[in-house]
C-alpha positions as CSV (number, residue, x, y, z in Angstrom):
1,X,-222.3,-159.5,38.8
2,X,-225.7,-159.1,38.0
3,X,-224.8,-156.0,35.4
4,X,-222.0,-158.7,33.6
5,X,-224.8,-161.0,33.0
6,X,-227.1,-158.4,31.0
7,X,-223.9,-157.7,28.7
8,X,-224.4,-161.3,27.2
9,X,-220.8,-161.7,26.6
10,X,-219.2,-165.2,25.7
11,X,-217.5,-166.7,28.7
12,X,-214.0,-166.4,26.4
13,X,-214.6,-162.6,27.3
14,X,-214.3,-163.3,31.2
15,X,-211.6,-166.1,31.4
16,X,-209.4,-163.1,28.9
17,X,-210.1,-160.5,31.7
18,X,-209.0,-162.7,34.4
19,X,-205.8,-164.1,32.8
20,X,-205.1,-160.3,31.8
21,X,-205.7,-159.3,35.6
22,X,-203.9,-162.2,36.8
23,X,-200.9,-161.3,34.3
24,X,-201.0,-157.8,35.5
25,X,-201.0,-158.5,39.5
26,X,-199.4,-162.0,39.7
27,X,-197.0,-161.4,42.5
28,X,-199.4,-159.3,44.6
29,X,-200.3,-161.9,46.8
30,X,-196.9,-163.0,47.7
31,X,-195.4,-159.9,48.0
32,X,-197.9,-157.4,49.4
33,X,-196.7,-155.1,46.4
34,X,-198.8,-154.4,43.8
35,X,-198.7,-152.3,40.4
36,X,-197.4,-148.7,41.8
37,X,-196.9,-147.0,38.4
38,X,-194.2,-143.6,38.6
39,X,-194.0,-140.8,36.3
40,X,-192.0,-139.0,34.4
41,X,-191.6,-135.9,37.1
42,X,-190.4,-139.3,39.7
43,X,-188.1,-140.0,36.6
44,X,-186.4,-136.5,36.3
45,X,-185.6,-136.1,39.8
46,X,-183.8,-139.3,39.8
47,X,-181.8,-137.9,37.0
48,X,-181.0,-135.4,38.2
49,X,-179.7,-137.9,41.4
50,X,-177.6,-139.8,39.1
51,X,-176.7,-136.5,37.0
52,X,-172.6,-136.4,38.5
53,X,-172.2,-140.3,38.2
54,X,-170.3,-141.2,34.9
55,X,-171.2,-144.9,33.9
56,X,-174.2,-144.7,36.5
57,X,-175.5,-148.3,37.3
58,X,-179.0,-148.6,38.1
59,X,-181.9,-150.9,38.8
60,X,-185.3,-150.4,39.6
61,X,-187.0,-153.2,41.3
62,X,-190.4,-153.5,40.5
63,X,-189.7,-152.0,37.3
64,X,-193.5,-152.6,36.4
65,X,-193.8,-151.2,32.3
66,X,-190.4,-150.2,32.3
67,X,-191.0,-146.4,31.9
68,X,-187.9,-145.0,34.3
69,X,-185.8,-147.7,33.0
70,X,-186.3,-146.8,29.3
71,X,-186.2,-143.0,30.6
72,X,-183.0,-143.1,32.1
73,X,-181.5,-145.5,29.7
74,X,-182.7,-142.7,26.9
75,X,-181.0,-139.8,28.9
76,X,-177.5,-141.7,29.8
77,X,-175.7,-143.5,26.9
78,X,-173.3,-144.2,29.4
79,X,-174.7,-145.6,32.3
80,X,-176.2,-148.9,32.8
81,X,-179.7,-149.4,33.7
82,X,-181.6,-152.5,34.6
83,X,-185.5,-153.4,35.8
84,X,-186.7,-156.2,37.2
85,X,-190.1,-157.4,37.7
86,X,-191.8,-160.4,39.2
87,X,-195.1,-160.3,37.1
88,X,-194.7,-161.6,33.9
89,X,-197.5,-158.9,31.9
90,X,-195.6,-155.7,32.9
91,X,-191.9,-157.5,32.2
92,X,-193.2,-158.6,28.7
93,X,-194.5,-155.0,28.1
94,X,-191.2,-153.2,29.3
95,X,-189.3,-156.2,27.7
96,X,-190.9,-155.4,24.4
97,X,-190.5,-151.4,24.8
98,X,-187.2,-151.8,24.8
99,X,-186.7,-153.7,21.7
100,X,-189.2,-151.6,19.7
101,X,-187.5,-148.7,21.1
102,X,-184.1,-149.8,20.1
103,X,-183.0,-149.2,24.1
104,X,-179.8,-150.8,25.5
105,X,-182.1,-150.9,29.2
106,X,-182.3,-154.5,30.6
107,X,-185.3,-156.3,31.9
108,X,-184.6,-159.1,34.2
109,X,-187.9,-161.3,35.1
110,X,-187.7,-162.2,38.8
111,X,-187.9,-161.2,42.5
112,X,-185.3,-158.7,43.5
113,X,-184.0,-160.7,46.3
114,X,-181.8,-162.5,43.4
115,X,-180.0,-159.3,42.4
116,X,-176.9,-158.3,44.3
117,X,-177.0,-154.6,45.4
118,X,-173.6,-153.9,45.2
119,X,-173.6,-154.2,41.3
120,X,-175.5,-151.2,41.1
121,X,-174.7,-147.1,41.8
122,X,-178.6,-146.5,43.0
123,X,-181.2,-148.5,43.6
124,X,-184.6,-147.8,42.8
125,X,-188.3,-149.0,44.4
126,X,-191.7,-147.9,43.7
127,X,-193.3,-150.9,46.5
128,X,-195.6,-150.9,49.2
129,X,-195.3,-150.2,53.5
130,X,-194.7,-153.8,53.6
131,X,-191.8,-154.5,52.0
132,X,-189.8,-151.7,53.2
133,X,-188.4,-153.7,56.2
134,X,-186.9,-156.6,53.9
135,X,-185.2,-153.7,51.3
136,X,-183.6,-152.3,54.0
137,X,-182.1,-155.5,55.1
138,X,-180.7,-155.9,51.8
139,X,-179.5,-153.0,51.5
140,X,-177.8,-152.3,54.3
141,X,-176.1,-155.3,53.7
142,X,-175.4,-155.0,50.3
143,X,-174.9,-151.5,49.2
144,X,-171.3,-149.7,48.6
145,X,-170.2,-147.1,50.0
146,X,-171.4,-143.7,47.4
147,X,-174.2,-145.8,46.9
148,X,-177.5,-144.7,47.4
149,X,-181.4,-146.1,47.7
150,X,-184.2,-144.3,46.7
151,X,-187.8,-145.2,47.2
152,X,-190.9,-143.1,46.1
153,X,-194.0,-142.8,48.6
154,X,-192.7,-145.2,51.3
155,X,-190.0,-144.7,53.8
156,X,-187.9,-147.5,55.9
157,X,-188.8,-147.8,60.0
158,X,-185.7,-148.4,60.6
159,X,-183.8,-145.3,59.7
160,X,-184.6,-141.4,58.3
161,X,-183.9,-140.5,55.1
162,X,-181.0,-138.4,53.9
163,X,-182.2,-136.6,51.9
164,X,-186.4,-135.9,50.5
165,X,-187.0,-134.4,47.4
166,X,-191.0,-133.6,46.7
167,X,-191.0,-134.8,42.6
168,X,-194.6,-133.6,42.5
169,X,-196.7,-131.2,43.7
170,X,-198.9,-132.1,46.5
171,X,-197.5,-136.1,45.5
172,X,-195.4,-138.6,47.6
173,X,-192.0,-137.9,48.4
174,X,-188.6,-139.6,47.1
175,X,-186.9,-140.8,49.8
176,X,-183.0,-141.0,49.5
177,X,-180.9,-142.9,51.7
178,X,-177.1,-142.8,51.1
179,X,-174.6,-145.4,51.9
């Protein structure tokens, strides 16, 4: 703190930072989840995983800036591909790259609790050790048959994966489970 207080910035300066922080990490409190950014190597693999599915529906929750929505949603005129997000900074941000863009993905501001699985070919999440126990509750009760979950870095307790791809070298795993 003592550093801050030689930069002799206006006290506008830190309330901006902390409502851009807050923005940013709003539902980290709450949920035990916070902003778990994938990449575009995550992306492709889970392209390639949808690759066979004509009209592919897909949501990732937790969609963060949006960038495997818009990805995917780029890739596969024909599929349908949602995100949802409980902080309102990364929503806006994917919400808005989709309209600049031009992009027929879907943002949906909210906690995924309120989505029904069974709307959707494969579900996506990028979360945290701690939420892993609820998502499989939901899913198992939820998901279709063909219908498959995948979640990057973190795997369920409650049941092994299917299938493990390694999307990056010397990264986290995807985890595929299929219903």
């Amino acid at each position: 703190m003592l550093g801050a207080s030689r930069l002799d910035l206006p006290p506008i300066v830190f309330l901006l930072a902390f409502i851009f922080l807050l923005s940013l990490y709003w539902s980290t409190f709450r949920t035990q989840v916070p902003f778990y950014p994938s990449g575009p190597k995550v992306w492709q693999a889970v392209a390639e995983l949808i690759a066979a599915r004509p009209g592919v529906r897909v949501v990732d929750i937790g969609s963060g800036l949006g960038g495997l929505v818009l990805d995917l949603a780029r890739r596969r005129p024909d599929g349908q591909f949602d995100g949802i997000e409980l902080a309102p900074l990364p929503w806006l941000v994917s919400r808005l790259r989709a309209k600049l863009a031009g992009s027929r993905a879907r943002f949906l501001r909210g906690d995924y609790e309120s989505l029904d699985f069974s709307q959707y070919d494969a579900v996506f999440a990028y979360l945290s050790p701690a939420a892993m126990a609820a998502l499989w509750r939901k899913a198992e009760a939820e998901m279709l048959p063909g219908s498959m979950l995948l979640s990057y870095e973190f795997k369920i307790a409650a049941r092994a994966p299917d299938k493990t791809i390694a999307a990056t070298e010397r990264g986290p795993l995807l985890y595929i489970w299929c219903f």
